[in-house]
C-alpha positions as CSV (number, residue, x, y, z in Angstrom):
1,X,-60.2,50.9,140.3
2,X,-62.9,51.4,143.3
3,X,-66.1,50.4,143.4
4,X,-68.9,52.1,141.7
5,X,-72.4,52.5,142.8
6,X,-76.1,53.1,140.9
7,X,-78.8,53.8,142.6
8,X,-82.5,53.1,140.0
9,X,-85.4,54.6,141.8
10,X,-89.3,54.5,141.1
11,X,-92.0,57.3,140.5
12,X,-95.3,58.0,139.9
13,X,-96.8,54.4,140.5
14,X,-95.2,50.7,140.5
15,X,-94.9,48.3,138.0
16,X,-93.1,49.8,136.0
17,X,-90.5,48.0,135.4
18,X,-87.3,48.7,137.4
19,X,-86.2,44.7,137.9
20,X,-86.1,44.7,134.1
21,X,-84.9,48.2,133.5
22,X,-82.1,47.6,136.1
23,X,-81.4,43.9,134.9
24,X,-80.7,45.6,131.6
25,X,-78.3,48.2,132.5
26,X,-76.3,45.4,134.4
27,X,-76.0,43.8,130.8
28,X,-74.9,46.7,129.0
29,X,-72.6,47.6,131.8
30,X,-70.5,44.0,131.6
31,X,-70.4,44.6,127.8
32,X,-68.1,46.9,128.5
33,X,-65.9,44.3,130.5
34,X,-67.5,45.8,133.7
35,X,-68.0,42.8,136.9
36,X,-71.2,43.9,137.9
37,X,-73.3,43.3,141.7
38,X,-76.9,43.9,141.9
39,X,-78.8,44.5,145.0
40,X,-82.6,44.8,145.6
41,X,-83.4,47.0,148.8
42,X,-87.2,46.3,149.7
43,X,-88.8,48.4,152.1
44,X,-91.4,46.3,153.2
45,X,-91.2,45.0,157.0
46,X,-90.9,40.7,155.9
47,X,-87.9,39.6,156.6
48,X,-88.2,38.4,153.4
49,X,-91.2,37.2,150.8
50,X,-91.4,34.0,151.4
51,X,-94.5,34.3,154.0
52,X,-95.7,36.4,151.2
53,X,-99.1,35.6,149.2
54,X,-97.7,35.1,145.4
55,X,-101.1,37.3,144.7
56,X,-99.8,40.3,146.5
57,X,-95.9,39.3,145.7
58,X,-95.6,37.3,142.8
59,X,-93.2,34.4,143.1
60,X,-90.3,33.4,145.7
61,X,-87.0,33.3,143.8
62,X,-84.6,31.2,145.7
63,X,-80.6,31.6,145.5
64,X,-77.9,28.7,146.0
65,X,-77.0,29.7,149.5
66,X,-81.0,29.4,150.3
67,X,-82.4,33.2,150.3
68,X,-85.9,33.4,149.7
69,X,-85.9,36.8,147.9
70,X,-87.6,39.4,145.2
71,X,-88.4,38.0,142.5
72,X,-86.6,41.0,140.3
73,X,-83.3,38.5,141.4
74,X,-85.0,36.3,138.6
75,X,-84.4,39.1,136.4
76,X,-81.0,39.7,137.1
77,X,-80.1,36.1,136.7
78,X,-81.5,35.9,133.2
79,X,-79.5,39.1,132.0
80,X,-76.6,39.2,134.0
81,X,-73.8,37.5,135.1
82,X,-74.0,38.9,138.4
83,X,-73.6,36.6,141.5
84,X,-76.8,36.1,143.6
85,X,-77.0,35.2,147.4
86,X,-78.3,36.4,150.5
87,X,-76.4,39.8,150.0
88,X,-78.1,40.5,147.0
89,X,-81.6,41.0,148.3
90,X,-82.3,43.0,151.8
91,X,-85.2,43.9,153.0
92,X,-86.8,46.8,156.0
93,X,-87.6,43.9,158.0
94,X,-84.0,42.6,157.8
95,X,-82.2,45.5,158.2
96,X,-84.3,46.9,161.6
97,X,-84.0,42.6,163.0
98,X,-79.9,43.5,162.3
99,X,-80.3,47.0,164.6
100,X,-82.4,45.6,167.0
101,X,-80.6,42.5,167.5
102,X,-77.3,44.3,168.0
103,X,-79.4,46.7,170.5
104,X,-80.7,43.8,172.5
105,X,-77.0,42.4,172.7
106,X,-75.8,46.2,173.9
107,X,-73.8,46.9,171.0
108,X,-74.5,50.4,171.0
109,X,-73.4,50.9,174.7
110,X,-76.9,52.6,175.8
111,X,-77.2,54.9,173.1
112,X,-80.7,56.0,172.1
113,X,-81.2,53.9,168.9
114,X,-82.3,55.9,165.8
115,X,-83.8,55.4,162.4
116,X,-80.5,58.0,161.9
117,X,-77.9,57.1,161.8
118,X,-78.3,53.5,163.3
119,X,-81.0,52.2,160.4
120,X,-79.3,54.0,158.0
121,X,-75.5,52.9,158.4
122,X,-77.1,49.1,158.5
123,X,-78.4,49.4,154.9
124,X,-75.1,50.9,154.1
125,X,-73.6,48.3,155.4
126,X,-75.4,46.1,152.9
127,X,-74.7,47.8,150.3
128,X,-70.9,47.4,150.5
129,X,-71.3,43.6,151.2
130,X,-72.9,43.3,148.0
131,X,-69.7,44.8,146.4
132,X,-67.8,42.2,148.5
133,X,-69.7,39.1,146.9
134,X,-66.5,38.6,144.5
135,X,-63.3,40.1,144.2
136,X,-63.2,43.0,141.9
137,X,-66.6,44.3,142.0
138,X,-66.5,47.1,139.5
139,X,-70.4,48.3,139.6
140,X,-72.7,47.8,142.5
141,X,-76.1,48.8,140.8
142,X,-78.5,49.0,143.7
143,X,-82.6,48.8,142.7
144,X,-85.1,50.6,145.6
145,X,-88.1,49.3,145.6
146,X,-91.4,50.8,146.5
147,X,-91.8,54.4,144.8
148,X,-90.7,57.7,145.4
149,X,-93.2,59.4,148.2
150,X,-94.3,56.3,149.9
151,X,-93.0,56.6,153.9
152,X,-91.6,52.9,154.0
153,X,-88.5,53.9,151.9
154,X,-87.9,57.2,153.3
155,X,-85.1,55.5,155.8
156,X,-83.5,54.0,152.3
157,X,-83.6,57.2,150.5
158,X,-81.8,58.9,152.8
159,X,-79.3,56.5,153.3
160,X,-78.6,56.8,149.7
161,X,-78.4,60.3,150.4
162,X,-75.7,59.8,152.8
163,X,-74.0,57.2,150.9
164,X,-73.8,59.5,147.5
165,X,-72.8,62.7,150.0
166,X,-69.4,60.4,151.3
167,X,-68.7,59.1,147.6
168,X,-69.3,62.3,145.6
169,X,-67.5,61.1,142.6
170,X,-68.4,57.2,142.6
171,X,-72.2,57.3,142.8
172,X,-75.2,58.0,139.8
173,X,-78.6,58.1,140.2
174,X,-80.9,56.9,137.7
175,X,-84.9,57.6,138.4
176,X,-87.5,55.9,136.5
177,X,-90.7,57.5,136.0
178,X,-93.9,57.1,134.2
179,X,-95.1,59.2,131.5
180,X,-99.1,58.6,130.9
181,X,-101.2,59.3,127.6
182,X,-104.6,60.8,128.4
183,X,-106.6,59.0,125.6
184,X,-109.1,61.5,125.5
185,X,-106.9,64.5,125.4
186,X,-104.8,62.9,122.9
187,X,-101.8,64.3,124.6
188,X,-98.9,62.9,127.1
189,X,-98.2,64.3,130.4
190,X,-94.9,65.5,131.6
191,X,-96.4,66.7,134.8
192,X,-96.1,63.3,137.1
193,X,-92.5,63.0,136.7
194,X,-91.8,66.7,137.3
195,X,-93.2,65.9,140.6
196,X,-92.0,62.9,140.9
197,X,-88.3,64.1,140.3
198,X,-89.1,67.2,142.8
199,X,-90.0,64.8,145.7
200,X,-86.7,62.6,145.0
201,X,-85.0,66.4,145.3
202,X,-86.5,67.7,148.3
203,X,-84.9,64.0,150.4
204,X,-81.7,65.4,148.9
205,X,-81.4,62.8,145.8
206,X,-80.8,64.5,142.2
207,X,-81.0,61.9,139.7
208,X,-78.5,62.1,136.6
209,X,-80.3,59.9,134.6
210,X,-84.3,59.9,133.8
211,X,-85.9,57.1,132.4
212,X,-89.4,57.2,130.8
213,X,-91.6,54.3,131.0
214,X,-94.0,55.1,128.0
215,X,-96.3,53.4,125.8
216,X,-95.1,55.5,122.3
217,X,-91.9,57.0,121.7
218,X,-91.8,60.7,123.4
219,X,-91.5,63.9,120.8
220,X,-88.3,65.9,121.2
221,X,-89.8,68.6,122.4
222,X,-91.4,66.7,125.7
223,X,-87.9,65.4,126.2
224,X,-86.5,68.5,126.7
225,X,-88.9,69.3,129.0
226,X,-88.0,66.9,131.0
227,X,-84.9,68.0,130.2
228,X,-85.2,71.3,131.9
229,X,-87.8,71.1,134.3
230,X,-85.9,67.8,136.1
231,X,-82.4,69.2,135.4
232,X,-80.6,66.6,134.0
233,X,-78.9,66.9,130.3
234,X,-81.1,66.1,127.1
235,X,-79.0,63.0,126.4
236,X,-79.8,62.2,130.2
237,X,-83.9,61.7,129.2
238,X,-84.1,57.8,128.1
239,X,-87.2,56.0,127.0
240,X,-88.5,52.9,128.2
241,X,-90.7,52.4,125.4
242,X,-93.7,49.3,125.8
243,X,-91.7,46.5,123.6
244,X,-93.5,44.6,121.0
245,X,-92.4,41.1,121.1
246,X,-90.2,39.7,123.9
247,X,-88.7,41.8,127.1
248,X,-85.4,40.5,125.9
249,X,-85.9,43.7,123.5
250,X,-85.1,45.8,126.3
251,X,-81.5,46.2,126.5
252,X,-81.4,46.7,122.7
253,X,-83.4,49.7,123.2
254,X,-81.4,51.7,126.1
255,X,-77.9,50.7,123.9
256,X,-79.6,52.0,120.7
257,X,-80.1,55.6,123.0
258,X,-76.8,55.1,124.7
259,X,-77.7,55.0,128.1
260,X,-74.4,52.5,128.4
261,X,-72.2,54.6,127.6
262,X,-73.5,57.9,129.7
263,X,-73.2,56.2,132.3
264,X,-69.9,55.2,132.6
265,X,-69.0,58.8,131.4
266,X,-70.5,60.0,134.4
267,X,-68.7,57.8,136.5
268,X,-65.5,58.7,134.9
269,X,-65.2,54.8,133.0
270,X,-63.6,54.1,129.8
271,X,-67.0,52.8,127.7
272,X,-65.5,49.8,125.5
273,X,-65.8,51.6,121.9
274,X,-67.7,48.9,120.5
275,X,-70.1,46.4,122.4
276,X,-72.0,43.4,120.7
277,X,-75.4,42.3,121.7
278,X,-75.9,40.1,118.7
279,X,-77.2,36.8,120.7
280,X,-79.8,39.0,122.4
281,X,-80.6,40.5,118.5
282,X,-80.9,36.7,117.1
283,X,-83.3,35.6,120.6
284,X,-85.6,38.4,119.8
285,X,-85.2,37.6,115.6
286,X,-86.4,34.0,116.7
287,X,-89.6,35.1,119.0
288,X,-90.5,37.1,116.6
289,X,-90.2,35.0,113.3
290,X,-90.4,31.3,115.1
291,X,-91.1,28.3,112.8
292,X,-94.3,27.1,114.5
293,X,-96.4,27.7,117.7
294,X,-97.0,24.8,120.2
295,X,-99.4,25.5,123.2
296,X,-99.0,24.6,126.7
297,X,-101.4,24.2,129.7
298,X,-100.2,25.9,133.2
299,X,-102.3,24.3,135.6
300,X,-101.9,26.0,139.4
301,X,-103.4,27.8,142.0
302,X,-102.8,31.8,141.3
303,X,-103.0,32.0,137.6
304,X,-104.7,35.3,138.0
305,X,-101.4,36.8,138.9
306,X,-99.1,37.0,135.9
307,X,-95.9,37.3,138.4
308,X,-96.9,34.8,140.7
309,X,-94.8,31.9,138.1
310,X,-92.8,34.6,136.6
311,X,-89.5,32.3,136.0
312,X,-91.6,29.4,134.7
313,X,-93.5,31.1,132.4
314,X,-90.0,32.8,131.2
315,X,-88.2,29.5,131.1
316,X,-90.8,27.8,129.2
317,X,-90.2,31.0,126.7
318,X,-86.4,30.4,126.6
319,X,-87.3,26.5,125.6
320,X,-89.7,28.1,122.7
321,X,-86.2,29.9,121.7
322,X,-84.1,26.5,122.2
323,X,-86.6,24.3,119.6
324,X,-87.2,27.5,117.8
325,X,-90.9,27.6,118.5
326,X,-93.5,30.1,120.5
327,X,-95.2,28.7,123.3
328,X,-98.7,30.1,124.0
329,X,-99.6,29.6,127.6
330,X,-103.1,28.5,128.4
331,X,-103.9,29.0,132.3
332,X,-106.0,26.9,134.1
333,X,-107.2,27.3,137.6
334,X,-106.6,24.0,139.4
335,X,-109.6,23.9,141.9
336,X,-111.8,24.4,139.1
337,X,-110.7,22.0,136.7
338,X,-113.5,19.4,137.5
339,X,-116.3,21.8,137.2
340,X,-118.9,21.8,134.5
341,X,-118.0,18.6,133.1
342,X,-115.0,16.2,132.5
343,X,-111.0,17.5,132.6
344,X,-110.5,16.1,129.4
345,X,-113.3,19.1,127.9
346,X,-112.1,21.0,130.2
347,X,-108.3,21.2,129.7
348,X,-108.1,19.6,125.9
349,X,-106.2,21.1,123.3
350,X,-103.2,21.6,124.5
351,X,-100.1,20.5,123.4
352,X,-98.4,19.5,126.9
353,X,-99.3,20.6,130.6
354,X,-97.0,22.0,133.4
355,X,-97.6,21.8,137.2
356,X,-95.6,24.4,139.0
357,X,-95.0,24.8,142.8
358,X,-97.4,25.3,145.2
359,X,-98.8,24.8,149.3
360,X,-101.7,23.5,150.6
361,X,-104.9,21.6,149.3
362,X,-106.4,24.1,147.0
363,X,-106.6,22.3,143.8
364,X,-105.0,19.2,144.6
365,X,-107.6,16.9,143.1
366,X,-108.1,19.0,139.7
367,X,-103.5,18.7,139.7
368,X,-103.8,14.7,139.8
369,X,-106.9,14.6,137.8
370,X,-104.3,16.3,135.1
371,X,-101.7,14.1,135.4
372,X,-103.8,11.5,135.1
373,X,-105.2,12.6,131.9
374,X,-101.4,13.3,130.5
375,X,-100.7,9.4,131.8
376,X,-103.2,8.3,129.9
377,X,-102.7,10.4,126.8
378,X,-99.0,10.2,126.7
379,X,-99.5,13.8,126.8
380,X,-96.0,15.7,127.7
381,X,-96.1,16.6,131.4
382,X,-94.0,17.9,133.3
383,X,-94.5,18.4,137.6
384,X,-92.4,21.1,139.6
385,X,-92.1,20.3,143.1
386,X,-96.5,19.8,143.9
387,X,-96.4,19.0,140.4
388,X,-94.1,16.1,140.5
389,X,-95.6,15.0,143.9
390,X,-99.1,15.0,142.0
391,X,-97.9,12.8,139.5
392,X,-95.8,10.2,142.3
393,X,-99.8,10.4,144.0
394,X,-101.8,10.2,140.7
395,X,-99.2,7.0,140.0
396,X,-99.6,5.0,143.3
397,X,-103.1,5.3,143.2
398,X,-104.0,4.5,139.6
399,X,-101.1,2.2,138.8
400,X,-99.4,0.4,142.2
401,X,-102.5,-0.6,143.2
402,X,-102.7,2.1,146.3
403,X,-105.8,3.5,146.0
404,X,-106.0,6.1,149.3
405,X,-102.5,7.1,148.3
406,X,-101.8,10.9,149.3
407,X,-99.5,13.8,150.7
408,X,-99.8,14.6,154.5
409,X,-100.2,18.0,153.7
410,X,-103.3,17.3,152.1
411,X,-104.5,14.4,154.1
412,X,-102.2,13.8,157.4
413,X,-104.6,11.1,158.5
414,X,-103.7,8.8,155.0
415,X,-102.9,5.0,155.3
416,X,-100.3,5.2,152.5
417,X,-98.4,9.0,152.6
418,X,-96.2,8.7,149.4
419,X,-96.0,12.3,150.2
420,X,-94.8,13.6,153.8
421,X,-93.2,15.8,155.7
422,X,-89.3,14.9,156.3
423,X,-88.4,14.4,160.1
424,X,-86.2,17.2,160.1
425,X,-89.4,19.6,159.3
426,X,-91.2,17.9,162.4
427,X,-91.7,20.2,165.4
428,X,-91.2,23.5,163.3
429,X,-93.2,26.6,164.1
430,X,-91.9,29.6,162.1
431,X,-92.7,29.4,158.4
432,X,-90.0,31.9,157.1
433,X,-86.8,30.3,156.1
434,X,-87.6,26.9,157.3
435,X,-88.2,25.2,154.3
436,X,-85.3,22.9,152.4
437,X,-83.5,25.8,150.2
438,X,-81.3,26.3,148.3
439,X,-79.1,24.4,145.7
440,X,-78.0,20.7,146.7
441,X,-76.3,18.0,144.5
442,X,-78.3,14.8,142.5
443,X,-77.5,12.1,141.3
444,X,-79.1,11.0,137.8
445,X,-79.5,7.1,136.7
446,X,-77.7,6.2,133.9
447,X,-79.5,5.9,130.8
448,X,-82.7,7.5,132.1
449,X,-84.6,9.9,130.5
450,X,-83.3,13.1,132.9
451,X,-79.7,11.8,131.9
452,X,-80.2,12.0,128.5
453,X,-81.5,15.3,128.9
454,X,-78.9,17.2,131.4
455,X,-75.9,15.2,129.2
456,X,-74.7,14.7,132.8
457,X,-75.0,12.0,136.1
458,X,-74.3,14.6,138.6
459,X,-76.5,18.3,138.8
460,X,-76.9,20.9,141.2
461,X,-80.8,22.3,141.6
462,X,-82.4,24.7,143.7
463,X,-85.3,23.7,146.0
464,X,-87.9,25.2,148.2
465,X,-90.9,22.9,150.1
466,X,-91.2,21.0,153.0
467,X,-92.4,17.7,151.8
468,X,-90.4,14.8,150.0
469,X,-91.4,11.5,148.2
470,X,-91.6,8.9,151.4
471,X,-88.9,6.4,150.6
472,X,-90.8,3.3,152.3
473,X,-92.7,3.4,149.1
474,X,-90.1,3.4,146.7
475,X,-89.5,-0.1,145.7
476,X,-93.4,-0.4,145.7
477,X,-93.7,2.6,142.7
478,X,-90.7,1.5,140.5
479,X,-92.1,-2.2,140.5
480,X,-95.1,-0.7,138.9
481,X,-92.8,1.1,136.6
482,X,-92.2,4.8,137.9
483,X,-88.7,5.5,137.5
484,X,-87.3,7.2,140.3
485,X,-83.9,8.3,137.7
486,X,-82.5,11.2,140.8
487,X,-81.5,10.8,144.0
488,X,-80.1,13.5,146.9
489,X,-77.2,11.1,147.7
490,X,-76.5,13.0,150.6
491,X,-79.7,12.5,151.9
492,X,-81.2,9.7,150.1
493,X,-84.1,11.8,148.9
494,X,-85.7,11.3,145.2
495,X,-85.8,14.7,143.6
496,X,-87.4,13.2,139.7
497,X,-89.5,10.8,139.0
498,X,-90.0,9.7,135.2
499,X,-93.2,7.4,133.9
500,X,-91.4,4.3,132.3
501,X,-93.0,4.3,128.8
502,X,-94.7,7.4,128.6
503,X,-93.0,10.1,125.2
504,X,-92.5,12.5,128.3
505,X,-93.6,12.8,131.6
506,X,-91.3,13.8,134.3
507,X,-91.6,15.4,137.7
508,X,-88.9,17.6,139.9
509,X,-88.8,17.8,143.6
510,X,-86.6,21.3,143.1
511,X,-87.1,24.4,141.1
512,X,-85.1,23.9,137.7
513,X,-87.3,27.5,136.3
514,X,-84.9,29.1,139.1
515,X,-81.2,28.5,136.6
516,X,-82.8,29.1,133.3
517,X,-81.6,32.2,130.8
518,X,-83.0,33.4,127.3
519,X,-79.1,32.9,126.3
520,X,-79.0,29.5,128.2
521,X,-82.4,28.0,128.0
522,X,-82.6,25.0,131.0
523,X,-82.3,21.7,129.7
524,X,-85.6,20.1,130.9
525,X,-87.5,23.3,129.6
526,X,-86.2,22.9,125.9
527,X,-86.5,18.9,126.4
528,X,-90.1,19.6,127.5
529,X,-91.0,22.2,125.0
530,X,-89.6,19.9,122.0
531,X,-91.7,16.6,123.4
532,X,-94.7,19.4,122.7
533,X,-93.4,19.8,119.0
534,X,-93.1,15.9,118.6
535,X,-96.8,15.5,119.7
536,X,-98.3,18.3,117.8
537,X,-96.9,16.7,115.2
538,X,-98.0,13.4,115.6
């Protein structure tokens, strides 16, 4: 069988909800036996995000091979099976570096270099590498960011265009759209998707599929006015309802309105005639009917942006599922933690407190003021990359007797840098892509706490940071009882450090939120989430 492609498009405004939507799909679509690829085409000119602020970009998510990419790749790993790497995310900047690389180098043999076809033939290039990922690709579902209108995507619509035009009978288009409710009218709008849908036509792009991001459930009658006025078949109109409890309700919606199986009629595939999706009914039967609540603190720098620790705040969610429980997520601003009084009143009352990743200074004290306070408590804790390199700081200065102990990215002057940057970071310039990334082997001590956990000596995590644990003080810390239970044998680098004694406190060097599913909560996320139980309790 060849290869066939979906193309989900945005209208009308963004956010809303095209990772997710599109994430979903590629569910239904390997219910039906279907290998599925997924590709994000962003149309911005980074090479990628990860010189990005998380407040205008949300987080970084980071792939084995070491792509720094969309964050809507989070998505995709926490529905789908589909393989993630560097082909699975491209970006403007990427593609126009590709043409004017190859223009510098004389590739084109002095031909005037144009957006068509030069730009265009690049991002179908990409496409088809996504398809050649694995052997067998049967779907290649391709998600455009941006929205429909804006001038950084028209070089991607077109090439969509082009690609659709040369593969008449293996392509679909699926547009989603927003449909508002003007409050004081009382009534909902058709009017922005009809325009919407009319600026996709006039590139050359006619969806077959419309999907209707909504807050209530649309009337017949405005479906098949969207129906008409869009030209695509009644059964073709699909609402994306707001859901109730969980996200993970999603995909039970579009197979309840059989948005699985129209597609793969329109492609001309052989829909499976029945498909289960009775583990994603019993995770959303559990969030909505769990048997307690716990409540966790998220202490970090850009709280105010709910995507900026999207796949922690999921995988703490998919450890709720694991223990049964709902985890409600207090947020607390580091750099303001020691305002208006003491952490304890200002933090208290929480049930256990996460550190995720972060750069620079900007709430360093309040993140080791907290770990201190969980130290002290025997509070759960548990540090991701900054956070675990608070807690190896908080340690050596409260507890091995090293008092001015720091990170050189906060303080490079220090006399003791527990923290620093590894030599092979020294000298570097460019901040994109220069990071450690990407997945690397570790080695776990037997009988520690992180053994216990992962069942397993030997794991494979994903990291992204610059600065490590400095090794010259390791024999120092684990004489004053910090367990240093992993090691990067490969490069002798500790990657989790575990407080001898304490019910649960354990910091990562690498990203563990990064491999964590709804259907395969992360170990250290469920381990974490049930310590949070145990102390409640207590």
């Amino acid at each position: 069988m060849s290869t066939k492609y979906l193309f989900v498009t945005g209208g009308v405004c963004s956010s809303l909800g095209k990772g997710l939507a599109s994430a979903s799909i590629g569910l239904l679509l390997e219910k039906h036996n279907l290998k599925v690829s997924m590709l994000k085409i962003d149309p911005y000119l980074n090479v990628d995000p990860g010189t990005m602020n998380p407040f205008q970009h949300g987080e970084v998510y980071v792939t084995d091979d070491g792509a720094e990419t969309d964050l809507d790749l989070g998505h995709y790993f926490r529905y789908t099976n589909s393989p993630l790497s560097r082909a699975s995310n491209a970006t403007s900047g990427q593609i126009y570096n590709a043409v004017i690389s190859r223009e510098r180098k004389g590739d084109y043999l002095g031909q005037t270099v144009q957006v068509i076809p030069h730009i265009t033939d690049e991002i179908k290039r990409r496409i088809l590498a996504c398809a050649k990922q694995v052997e067998g690709t049967d779907i290649v579902l391709v998600e455009v960011g941006g929205t429909v209108g804006d001038i950084e995507s028209l070089a991607i619509l077109e090439a969509i265009r082009q690609f659709r035009q040369e593969r008449p009978n293996a392509c679909l288009n699926i547009h989603l759209t927003y449909i508002p409710l003007i409050r004081a009218a009382g009534e909902v709008k058709t009017k922005p998707t009809q325009h919407s849908v009319q600026g996709l036509r006039a590139i050359g792009i006619i969806p077959d599929i419309i999907i209707c991001r909504c807050e209530q459930s649309l009337a017949q009658d405005l479906k098949d006015k969207i129906s008409l006025f869009c030209s695509v078949p009644k059964n073709g109109v699909i609402e994306a309802v707001d859901v109730q409890q969980t996200i993970y309700e999603l995909p039970l919606h579009f197979q309840a309105q059989g948005i699985d199986t129209l597609i793969l009629e329109k492609l001309d595939l052989k829909p499976k005639q029945k498909t289960s999706l009775h583990e994603w009914e019993t995770i959303c039967k559990q969030i909505a009917q769990p048997k307690g609540t716990v409540t966790m603190g998220l202490i970090g720098k850009y709280v105010k942006h709910q995507d900026a620790y999207k796949s922690v705040i999921e995988a703490i969610h998919h450890g709720g599922i694991a223990n049964g429980y709902k985890v409600e997520i207090r947020q607390f601003e580091a750099d303001r933690l020691m305002e208006g009084g003491s952490i304890e009143e200002n933090i208290q009352g929480c049930d256990g407190y996460l550190i995720p990743g972060g750069f620079g200074e900007r709430g360093w004290m309040g993140k080791i003021a907290a770990a201190k306070y969980c130290r002290v408590n025997n509070i759960p804790y548990f540090g991701i990359c900054l956070g675990m390199q608070a807690l190896v700081t908080e340690y050596a200065r409260n507890v091995a007797s090293l008092p001015e102990a720091n990170s050189t990215e906060v303080d490079p002057g220090t006399p003791d840098p527990v923290i620093c940057l590894i030599s092979e970071q020294e000298g570097i310039e460019n901040l994109g892509g220069t990071m450690r990334l990407g997945a690397y082997p570790c080695r776990l001590t037997s009988g520690s706490k992180a053994a216990k956990i992962y069942d397993s000596e030997e794991i494979s995590e994903r990291h992204r940071h610059r600065y490590e644990f400095n090794n010259r003080y390791k024999a120092q810390l684990e004489e004053a009882g910090l367990l240093l239970s992993g090691i990067c044998a490969e490069r002798s680098l500790v990657e989790i450090a575990e407080v001898a004694g304490h019910p649960w406190m354990i910091g990562v060097q690498y990203h563990p939120e990064f491999q964590s599913k709804p259907t395969a909560p992360h170990p250290l996320f469920a381990s974490f989430v049930k310590a949070m139980v145990e102390y409640q309790k207590k």
